[in-house]
C-alpha positions in Angstrom: 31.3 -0.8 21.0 34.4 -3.2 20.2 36.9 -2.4 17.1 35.4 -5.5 15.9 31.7 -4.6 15.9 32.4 -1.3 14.2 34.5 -2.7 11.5 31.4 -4.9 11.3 29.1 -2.2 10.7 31.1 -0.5 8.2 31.4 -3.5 6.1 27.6 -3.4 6.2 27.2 -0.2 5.7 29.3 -1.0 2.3 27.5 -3.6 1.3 24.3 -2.0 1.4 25.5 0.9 -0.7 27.1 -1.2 -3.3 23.7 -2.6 -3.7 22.0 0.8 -3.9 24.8 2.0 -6.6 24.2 -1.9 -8.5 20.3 -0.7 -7.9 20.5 2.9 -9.7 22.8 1.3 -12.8 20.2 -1.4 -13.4 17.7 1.9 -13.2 19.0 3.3 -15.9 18.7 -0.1 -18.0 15.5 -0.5 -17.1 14.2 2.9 -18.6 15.5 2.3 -22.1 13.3 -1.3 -22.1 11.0 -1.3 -24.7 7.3 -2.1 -23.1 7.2 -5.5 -24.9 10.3 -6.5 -23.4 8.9 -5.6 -19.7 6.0 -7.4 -20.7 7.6 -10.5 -21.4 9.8 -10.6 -18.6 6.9 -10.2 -16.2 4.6 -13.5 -18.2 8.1 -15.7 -17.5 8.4 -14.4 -13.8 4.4 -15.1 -13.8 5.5 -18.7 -14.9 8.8 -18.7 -12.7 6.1 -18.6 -9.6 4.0 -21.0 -10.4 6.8 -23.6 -11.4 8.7 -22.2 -8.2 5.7 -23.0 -5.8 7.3 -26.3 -4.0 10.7 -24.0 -3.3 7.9 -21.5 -1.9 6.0 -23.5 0.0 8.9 -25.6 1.8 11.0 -22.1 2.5 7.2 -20.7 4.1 6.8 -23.8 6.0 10.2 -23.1 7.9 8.8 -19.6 8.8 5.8 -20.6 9.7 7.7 -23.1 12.4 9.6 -20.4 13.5 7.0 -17.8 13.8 4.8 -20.2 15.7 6.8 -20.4 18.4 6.8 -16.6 18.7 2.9 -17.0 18.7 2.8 -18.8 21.5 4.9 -16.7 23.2 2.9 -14.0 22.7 5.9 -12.3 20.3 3.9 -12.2 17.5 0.4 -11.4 17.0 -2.4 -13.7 15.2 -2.8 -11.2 12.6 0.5 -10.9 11.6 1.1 -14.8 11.6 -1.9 -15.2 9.4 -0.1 -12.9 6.9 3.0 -14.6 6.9 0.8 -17.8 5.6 1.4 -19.1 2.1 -0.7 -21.6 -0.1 -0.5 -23.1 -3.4 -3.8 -20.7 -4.1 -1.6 -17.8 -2.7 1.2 -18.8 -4.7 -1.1 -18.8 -7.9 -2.4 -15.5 -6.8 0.7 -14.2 -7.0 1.3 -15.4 -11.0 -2.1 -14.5 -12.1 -0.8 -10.8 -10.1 1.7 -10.3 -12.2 0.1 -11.7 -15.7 -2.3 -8.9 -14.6 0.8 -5.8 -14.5 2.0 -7.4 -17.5 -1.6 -6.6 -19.1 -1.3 -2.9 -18.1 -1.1 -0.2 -20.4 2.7 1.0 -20.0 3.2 4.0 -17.7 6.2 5.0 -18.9 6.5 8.0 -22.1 2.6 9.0 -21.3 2.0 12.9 -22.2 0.4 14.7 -19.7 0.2 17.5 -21.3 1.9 19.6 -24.3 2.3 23.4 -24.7 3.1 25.6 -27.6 5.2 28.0 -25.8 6.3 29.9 -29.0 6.7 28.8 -32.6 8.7 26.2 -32.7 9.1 26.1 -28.8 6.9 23.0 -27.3 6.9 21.7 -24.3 5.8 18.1 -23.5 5.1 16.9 -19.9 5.7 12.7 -19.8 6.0 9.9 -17.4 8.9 8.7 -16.2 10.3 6.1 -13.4 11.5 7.0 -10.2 14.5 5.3 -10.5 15.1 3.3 -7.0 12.5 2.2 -4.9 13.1 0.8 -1.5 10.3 -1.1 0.3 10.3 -2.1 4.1 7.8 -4.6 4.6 6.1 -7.2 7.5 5.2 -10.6 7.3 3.7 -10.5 3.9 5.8 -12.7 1.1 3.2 -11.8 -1.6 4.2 -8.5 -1.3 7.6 -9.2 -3.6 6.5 -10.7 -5.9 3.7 -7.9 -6.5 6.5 -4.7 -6.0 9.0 -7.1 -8.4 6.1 -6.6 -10.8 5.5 -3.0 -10.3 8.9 -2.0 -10.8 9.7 -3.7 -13.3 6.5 -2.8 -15.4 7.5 1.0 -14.3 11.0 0.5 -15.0 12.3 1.1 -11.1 14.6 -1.1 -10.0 13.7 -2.5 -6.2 15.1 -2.8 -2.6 13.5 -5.0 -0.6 13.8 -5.9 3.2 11.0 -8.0 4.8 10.5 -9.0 8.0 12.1 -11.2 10.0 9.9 -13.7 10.4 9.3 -14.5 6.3 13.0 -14.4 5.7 13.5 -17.6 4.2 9.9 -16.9 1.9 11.3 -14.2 0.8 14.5 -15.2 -0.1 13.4 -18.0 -2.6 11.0 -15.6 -4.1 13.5 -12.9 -4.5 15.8 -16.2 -6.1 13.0 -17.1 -8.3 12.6 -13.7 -9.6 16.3 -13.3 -10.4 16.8 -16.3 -12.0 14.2 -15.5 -14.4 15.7 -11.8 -14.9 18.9 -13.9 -15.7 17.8 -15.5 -18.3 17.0 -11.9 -21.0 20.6 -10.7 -21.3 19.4 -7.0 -21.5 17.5 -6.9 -18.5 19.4 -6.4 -15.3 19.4 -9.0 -12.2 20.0 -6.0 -10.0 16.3 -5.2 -10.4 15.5 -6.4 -7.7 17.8 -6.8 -4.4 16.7 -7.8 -0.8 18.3 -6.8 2.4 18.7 -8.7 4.9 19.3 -7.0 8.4 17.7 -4.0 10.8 21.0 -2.7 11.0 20.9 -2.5 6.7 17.5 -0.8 6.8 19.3 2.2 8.6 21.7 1.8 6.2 19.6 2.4 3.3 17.7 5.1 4.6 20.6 7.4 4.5 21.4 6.8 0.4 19.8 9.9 -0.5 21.7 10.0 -3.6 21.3 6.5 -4.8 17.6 5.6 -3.5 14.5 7.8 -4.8 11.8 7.0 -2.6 10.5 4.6 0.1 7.9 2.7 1.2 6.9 1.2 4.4 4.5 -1.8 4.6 3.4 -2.5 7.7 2.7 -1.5 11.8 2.4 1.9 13.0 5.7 1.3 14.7 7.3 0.2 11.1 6.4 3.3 9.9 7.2 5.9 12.6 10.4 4.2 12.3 10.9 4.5 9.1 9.9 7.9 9.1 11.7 9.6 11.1 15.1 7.6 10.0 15.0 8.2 6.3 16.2 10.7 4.7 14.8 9.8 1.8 11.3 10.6 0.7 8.7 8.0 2.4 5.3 7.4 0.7 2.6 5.1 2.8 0.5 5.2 5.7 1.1 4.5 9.6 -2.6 2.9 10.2 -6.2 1.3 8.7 -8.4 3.2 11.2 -11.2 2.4 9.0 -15.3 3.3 9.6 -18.7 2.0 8.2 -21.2 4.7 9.3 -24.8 3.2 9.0 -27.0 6.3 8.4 -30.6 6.7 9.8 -32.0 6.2 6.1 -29.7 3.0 5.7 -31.1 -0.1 4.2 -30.4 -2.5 7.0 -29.8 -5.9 5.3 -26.7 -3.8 3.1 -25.4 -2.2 5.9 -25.4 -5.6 8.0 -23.9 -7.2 5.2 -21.4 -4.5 4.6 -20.5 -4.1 8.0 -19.6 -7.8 8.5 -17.8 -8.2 5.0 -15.7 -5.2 6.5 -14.5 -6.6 9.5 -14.9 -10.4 9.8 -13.7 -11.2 6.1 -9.9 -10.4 6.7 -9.5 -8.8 10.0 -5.9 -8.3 9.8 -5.6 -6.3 6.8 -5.6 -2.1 7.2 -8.5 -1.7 5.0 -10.6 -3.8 7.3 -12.8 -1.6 9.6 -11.7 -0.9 13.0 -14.7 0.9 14.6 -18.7 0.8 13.2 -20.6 4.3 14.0 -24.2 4.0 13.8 -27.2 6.6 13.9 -28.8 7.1 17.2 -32.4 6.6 14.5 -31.8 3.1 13.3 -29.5 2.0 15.9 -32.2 -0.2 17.8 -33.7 -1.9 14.6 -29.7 -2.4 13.2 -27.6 -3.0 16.2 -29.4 -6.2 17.8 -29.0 -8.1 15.0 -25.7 -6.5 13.5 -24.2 -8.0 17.3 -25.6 -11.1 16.8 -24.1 -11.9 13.6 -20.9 -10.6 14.6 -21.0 -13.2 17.7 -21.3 -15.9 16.2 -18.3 -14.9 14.1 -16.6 -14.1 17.5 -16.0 -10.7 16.8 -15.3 -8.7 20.6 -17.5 -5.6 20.5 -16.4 -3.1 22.6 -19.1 -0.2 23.1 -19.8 3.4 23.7 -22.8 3.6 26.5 -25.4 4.0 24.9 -24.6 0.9 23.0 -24.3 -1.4 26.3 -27.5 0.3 26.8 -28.7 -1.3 24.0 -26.8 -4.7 23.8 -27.0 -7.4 26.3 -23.9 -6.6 29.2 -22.7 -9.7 28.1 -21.9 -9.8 24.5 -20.1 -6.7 24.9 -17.3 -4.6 27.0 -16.7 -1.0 27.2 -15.1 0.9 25.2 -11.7 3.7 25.9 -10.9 6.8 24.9 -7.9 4.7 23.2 -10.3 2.3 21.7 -11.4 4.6 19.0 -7.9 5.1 17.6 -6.4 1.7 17.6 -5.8 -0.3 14.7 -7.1 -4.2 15.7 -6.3 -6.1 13.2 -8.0 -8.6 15.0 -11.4 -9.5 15.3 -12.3 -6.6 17.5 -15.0 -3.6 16.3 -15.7 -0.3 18.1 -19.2 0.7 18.5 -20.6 4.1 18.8 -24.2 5.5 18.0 -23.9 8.9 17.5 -26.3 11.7 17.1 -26.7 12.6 13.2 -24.0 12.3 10.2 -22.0 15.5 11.6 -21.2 13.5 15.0 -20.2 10.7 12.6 -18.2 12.8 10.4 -16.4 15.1 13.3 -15.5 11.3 14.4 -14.2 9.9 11.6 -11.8 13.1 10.8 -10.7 13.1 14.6 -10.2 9.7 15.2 -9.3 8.0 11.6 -6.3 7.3 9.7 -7.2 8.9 6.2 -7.3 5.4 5.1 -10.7 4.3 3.7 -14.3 5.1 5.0 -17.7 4.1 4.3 -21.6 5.4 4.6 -24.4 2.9 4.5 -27.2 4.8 3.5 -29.9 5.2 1.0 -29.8 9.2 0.8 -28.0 10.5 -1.6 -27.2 14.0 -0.3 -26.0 12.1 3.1 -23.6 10.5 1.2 -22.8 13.5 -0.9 -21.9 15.0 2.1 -20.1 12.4 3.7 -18.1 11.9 0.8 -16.9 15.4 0.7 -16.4 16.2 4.1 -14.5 12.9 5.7 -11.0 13.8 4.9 -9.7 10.4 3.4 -8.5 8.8 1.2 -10.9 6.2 0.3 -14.8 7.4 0.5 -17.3 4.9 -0.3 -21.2 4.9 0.0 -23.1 1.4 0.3 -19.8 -0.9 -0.2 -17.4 -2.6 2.2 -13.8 -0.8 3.3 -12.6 -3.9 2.1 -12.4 -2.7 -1.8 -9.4 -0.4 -1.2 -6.9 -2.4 -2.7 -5.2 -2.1 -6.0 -6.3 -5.1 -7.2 -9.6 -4.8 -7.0 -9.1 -0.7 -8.4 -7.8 -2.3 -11.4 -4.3 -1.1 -10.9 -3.1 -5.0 -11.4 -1.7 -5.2 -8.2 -0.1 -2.7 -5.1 2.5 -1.2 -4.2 0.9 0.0 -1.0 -1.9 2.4 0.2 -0.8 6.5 0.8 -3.3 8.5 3.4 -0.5 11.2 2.1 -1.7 13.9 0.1 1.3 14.4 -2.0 2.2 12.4 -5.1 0.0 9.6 -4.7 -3.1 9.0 -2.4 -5.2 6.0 -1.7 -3.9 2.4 -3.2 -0.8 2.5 -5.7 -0.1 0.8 -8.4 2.0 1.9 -11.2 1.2 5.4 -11.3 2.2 5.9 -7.5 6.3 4.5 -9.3 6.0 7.2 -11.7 7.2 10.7 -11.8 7.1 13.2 -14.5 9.8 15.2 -16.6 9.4 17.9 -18.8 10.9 18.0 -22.5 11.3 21.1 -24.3 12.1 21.4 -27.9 13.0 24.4 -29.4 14.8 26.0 -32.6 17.8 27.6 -31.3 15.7 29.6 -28.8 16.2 32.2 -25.9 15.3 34.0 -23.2 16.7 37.2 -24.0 13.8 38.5 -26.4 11.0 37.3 -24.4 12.5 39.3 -21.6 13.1 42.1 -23.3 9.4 42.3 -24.5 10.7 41.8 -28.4 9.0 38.0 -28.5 5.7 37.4 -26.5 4.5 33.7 -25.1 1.9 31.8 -26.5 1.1 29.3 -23.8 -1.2 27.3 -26.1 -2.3 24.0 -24.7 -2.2 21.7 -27.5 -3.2 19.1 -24.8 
């Protein structure tokens, strides 16, 4: 490495923690925002975008040139391209997003509980914002807009660095966003900050003391990376290895429809389904027509052998030992009849990615069981994989979905940027007489 290039780096390296120290100091101004301050910042950002959407659209359109050539070259992947994508609906998606945070109830001050520990001695358990978030991110460009929102409404303040590939998207929607913070002279433009570099995601992921938490957005690879650099908390999920189980008592025109919503409606998202299991009882009156729908949608079926049994040799291929853990993203499905709801089960927790999972059936202590025993974080009985998404869980919008089962699991909204403190109010109290036996705890809940 030259003199040069390491004088480079360090320069970098300094840039990246000035913004983290900028980052915790507009923190701090965040939390003492009253809620109908937040609020109002988010309805102008909210109208920010939607004046915004020709900067959007021209900066997405010099991405998407870019990325196209990547496509071609077999760089990128269809899936991700089709992420990278921006339309005026998309852009108006994004405002109507963020009117929605704005309509949240405010996390912030929320009592968890309260305890009378003693006369005059009560402790109060409230919400509270992380601080700094940072969030490492592919392809996506709605996804700023939607953590801008999030941390703002939760009083974080925000580190962004997106991919590549939607560099100039995000860019003008980070500008957008500031420009609107700029104009309330007690809210801080530092609340939200995007990187711009690989080399200042390393960077970032050794500010322990100026950077609360991360979270990763994207490919398994993303996140293993992430992972095992940071030094720093990380809160997310590597993969969307997501089932539809079709029981023997399913009804077969839901589980055809549910099966199809949940892979052909948007393949390349994680909460799409990966791999369909299917009763070895109804898989002859299901399967037929289940594969028929899913060709003329083009969907590649890639099957167990009993199922090529089944199917014509043609419509399908075999299927690996590798096929049942591998995230598409694509308009690929695994295919597997299995025995009874155990096989299906055993499966799902061997092969899954605690993500989201779903039981068509019509029995109610099938689904019972299912719902207990699959260890994920999303379990649903007669409705798509699809539906795991903050949005649509009325959370306003996401900040990402955990398979973690600390903090916060399944989608997150504001409640997966919030922490808790404990306050304790007391009269000139101490220890001394409780330890002494003299003065005895109440431990009353009060709530």
């Amino acid at each position: 490495m030259s003199q040069q290039t390491s004088a480079q780096l360090q320069e970098s390296a300094a840039a990246v923690a000035a913004i983290a120290r900028r980052a915790r100091a507009a923190s701090r101004s965040l939390a003492k925002l009253s809620a109908e301050t937040r609020n109002e910042v988010l309805m102008a950002a909210a109208q920010a975008l939607d004046q915004g959407s020709a900067r959007i659209l021209e900066a997405n359109e010099r991405d998407c040139r870019a990325a196209q050539g990547a496509v071609s070259a077999g760089k990128m992947s269809a899936a991700m391209f089709a992420r990278l994508r921006v339309t005026e609906h998309g852009i108006a998606q994004m405002a109507t997003q963020v009117r929605e945070v704005a309509r949240l109830e405010d996390p912030l001050g929320r009592r968890l509980s309260v305890t009378e520990l003693d006369d005059h001695l009560v402790l109060y358990k409230e919400t509270c914002p992380f601080g700094v978030v940072g969030v490492v991110f592919e392809s996506r460009p709605d996804v700023v807009p939607q953590l801008a929102s999030l941390g703002l409404k939760s009083g974080n303040a925000v580190i962004m660095k997106g991919g590549a590939e939607s560099a100039q998207t995000n860019e003008v929607l980070v500008a957008i966003w500031r420009e609107c913070l700029g104009r309330f002279p007690s809210v801080p433009v530092d609340a939200i900050s995007l990187l711009q570099t690989r080399a200042d995601v390393l960077d970032l992921l050794s500010l322990d003391r100026d950077v609360d938490l991360i979270i990763p957005r994207g490919s398994y690879e993303l996140v293993q990376f992430i992972m095992q650099h940071s030094r720093i908390p990380v809160l997310g999920h590597s993969e969307g290895i997501c089932h539809v189980y079709v029981d023997r008592a399913a009804d077969i025109h839901k589980a055809i429809d549910i099966a199809y919503d949940a892979k052909v409606q948007y393949p390349a998202v994680c909460n799409a389904a990966e791999t369909l299991l299917v009763h070895e009882g109804i898989a002859e009156a299901f399967l037929p027509r289940m594969a028929a729908k899913f060709e003329e949608a083009g969907v590649e079926i890639r099957g167990c052998a009993k199922t090529l049994a089944l199917l014509p040799a043609a419509a399908i291929v075999p299927a690996t030992e590798r096929d049942w853990a591998t995230e598409y993203g694509d308009l690929i499905l695994s295919v597997k009849i299995v025995a009874d709801l155990d096989e299906a089960i055993d499966h799902i927790n061997r092969y899954g990615s605690r993500h989201t999972d779903a039981i068509v059936t019509e029995d109610a202590e099938a689904a019972q069981r299912f719902m207990s025993e699959v260890d994920s974080a999303g379990v649903y009985q007669n409705a798509s994989t699809r539906f795991a998404d903050g949005y649509r869980y009325g959370l306003g919008a996401e900040v990402g979905i955990s398979t973690s089962k600390l903090h916060a699991r399944g989608p997150m909204g504001l409640e997966g940027l919030t922490t808790y403190k404990y306050k304790l109010f007391g009269d000139g109290h101490t220890v001394a007489p409780y330890t002494t036996g003299e003065k005895k705890f109440k431990h009353r809940r009060l709530q």
